[in-house]
C-alpha positions as CSV (number, residue, x, y, z in Angstrom):
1,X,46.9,15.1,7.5
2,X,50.3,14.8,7.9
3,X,52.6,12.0,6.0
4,X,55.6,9.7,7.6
5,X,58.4,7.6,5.9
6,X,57.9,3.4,6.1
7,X,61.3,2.0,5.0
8,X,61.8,-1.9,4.4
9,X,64.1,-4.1,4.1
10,X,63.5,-7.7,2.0
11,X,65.5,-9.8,0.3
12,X,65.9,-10.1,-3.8
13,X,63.3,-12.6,-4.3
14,X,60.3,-10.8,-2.5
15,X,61.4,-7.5,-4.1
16,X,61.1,-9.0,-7.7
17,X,57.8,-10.9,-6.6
18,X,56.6,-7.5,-5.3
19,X,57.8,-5.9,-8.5
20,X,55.8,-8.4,-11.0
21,X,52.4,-8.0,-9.0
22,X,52.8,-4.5,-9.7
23,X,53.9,-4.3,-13.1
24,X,50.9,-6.7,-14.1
25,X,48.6,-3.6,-12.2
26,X,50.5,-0.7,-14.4
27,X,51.8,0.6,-11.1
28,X,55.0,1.2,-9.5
29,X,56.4,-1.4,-6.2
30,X,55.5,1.9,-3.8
31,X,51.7,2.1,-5.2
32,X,51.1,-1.7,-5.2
33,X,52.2,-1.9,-1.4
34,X,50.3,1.4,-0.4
35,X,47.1,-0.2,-2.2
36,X,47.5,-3.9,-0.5
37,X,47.6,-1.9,2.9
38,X,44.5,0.3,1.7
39,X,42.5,-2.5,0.9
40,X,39.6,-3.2,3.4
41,X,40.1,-6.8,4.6
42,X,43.7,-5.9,4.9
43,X,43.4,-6.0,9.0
44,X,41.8,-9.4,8.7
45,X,44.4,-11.0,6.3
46,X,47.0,-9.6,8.4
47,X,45.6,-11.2,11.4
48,X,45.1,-14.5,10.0
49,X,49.0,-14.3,8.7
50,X,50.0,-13.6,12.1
51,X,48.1,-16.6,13.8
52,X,49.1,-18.8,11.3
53,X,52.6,-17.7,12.1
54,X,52.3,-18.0,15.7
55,X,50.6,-21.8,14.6
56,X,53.8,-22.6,13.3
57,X,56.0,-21.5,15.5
58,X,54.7,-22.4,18.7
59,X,53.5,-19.4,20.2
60,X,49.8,-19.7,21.0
């Protein structure tokens, strides 16, 4: 299996947010967002985040 790049861009306040999540875990930013992504109701979460989105926005 072959491995690709994801690069990000976020503002300050997520970063630090990110990087106190991970430091309560022992882990670095990197890990913590590999493991969210792992986890397996991550597709479901995701979803819900996106409808709720398109709730608040008007989309649907």
């Amino acid at each position: 299996m072959g491995t690709d790049v994801l690069s990000l861009r976020m503002d300050r306040e997520l970063l630090e947010r990110l990087r106190e999540h991970a430091a309560r875990r022992g882990m670095s930013v990197q890990d913590y967002v590999v493991r969210t992504l792992m986890r397996d109701d991550f597709d479901q979460r995701f979803q819900a985040a996106v409808e709720e989105t398109e709730k608040f926005y008007g989309v649907t």
